[in-house]
ChimeraX commands (.cxc) that place a marker at each C-alpha (Angstrom):
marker #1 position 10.81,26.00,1.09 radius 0.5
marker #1 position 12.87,26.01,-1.96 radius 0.5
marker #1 position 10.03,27.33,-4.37 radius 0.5
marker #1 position 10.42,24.16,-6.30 radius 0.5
marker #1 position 6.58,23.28,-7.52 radius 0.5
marker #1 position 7.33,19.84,-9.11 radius 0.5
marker #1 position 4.70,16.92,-8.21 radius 0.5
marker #1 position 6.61,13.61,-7.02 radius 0.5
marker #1 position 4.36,11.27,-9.20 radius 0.5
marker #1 position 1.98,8.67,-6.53 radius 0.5
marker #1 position 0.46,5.20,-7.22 radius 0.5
marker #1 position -2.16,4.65,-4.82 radius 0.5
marker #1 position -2.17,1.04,-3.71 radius 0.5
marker #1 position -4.82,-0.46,-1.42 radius 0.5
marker #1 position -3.70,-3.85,0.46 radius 0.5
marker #1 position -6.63,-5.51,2.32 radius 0.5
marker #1 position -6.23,-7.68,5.35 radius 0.5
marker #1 position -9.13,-10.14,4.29 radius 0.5
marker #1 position -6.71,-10.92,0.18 radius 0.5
marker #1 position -5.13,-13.50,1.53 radius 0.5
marker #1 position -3.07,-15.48,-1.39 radius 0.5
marker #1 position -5.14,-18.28,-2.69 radius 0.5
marker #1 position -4.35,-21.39,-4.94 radius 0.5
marker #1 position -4.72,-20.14,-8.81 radius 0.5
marker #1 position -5.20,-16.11,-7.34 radius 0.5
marker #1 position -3.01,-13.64,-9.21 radius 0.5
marker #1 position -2.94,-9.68,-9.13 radius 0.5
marker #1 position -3.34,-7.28,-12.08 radius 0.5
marker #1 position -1.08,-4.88,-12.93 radius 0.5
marker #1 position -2.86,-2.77,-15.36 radius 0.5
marker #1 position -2.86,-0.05,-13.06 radius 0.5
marker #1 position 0.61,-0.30,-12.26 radius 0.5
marker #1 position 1.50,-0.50,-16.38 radius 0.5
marker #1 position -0.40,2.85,-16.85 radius 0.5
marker #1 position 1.19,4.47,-14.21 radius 0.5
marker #1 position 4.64,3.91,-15.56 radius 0.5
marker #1 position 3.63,4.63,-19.50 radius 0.5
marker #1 position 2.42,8.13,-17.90 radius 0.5
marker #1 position 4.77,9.41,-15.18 radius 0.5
marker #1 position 8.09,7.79,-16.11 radius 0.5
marker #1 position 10.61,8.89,-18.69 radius 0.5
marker #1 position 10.88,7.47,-21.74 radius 0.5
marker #1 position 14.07,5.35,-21.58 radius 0.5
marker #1 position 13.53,4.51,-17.61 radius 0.5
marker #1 position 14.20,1.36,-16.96 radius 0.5
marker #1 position 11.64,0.68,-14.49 radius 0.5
marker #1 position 9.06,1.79,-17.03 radius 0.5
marker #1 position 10.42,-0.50,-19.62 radius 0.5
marker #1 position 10.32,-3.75,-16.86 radius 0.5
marker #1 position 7.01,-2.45,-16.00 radius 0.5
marker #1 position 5.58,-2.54,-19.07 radius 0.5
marker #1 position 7.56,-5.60,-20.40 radius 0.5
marker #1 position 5.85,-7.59,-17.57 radius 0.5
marker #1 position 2.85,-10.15,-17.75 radius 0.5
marker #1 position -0.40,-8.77,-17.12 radius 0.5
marker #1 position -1.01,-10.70,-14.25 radius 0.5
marker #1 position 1.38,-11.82,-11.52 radius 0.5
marker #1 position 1.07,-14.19,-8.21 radius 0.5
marker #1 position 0.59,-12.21,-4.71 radius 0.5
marker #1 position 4.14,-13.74,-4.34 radius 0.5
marker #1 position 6.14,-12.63,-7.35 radius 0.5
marker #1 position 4.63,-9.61,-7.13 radius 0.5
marker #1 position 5.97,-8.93,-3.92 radius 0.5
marker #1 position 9.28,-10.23,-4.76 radius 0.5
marker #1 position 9.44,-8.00,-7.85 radius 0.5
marker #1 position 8.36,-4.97,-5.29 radius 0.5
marker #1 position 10.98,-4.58,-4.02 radius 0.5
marker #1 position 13.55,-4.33,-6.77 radius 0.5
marker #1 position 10.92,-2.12,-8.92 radius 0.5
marker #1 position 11.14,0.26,-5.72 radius 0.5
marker #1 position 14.61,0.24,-5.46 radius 0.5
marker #1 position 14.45,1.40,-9.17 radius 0.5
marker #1 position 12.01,3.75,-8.59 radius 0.5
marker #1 position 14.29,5.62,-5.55 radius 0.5
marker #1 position 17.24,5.23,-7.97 radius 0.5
marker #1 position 15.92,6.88,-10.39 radius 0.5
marker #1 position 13.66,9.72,-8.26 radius 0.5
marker #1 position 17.15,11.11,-7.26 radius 0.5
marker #1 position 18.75,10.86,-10.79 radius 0.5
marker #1 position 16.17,12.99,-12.56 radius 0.5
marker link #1:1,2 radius 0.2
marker link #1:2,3 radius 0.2
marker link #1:3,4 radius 0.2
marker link #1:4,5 radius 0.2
marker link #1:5,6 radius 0.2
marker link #1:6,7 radius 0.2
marker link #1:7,8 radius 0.2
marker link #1:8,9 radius 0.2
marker link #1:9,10 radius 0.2
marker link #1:10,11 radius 0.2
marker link #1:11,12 radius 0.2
marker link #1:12,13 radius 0.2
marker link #1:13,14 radius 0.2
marker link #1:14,15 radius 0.2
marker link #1:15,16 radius 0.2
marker link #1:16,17 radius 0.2
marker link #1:17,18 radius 0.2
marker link #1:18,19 radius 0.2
marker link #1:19,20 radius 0.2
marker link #1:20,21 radius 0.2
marker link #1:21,22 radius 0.2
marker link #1:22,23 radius 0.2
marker link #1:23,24 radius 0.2
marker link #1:24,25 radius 0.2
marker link #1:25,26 radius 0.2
marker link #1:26,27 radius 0.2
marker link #1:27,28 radius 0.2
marker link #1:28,29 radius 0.2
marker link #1:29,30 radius 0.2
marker link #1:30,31 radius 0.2
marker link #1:31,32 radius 0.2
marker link #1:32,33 radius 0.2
marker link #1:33,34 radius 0.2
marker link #1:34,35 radius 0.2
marker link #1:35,36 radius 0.2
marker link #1:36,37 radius 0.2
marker link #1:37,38 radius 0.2
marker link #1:38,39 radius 0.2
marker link #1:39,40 radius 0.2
marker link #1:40,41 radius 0.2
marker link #1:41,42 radius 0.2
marker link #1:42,43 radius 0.2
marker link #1:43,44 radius 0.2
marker link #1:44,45 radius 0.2
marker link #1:45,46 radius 0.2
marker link #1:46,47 radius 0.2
marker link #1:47,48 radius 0.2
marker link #1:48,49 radius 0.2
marker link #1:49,50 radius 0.2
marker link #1:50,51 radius 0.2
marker link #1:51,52 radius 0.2
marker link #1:52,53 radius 0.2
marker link #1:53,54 radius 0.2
marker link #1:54,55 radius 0.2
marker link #1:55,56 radius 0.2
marker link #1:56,57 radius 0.2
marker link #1:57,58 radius 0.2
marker link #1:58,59 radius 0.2
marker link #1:59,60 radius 0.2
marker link #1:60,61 radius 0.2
marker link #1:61,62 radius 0.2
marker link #1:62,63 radius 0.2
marker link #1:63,64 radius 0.2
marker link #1:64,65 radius 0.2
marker link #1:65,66 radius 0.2
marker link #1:66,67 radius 0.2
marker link #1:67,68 radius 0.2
marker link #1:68,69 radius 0.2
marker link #1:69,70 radius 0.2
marker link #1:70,71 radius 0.2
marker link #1:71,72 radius 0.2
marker link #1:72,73 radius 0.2
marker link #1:73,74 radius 0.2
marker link #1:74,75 radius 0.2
marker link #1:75,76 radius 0.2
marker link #1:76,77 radius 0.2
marker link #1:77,78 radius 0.2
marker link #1:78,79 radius 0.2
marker link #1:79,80 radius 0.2
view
């Protein structure tokens, strides 16, 4: 061990078998928004598409967007 203390920040996210993706259904990000207005920097550009983003988003897009925002969130892990 290198003595090194710092916490990696977590977001918890729970994805249940039975929420399938229904006509109108949408997910909330609220969660997702405080996370990133807590535990990212100030001029991180994740936290500033995060927070930019609607409120609510379809199962779909918000899968799309998943994997870009983690991407970002790797990128910028190893750059702090």
């Amino acid at each position: 061990m290198n003595g090194n203390t710092e916490k990696t920040p977590t977001l918890r996210v729970r994805i249940y078998p039975d929420a399938r993706a229904r006509a109108g259904e949408s997910l909330e990000l609220a969660r997702l928004k405080n996370f990133a207005s807590r535990e990212l920097r100030n001029k991180s550009v994740l936290r500033s598409l995060l927070l930019y983003e609607k409120d609510r988003l379809a199962p779909d897009e918000f899968l799309a967007k998943m994997e870009i925002w983690l991407r970002l969130l790797d990128f910028e892990l190893v750059d702090k």
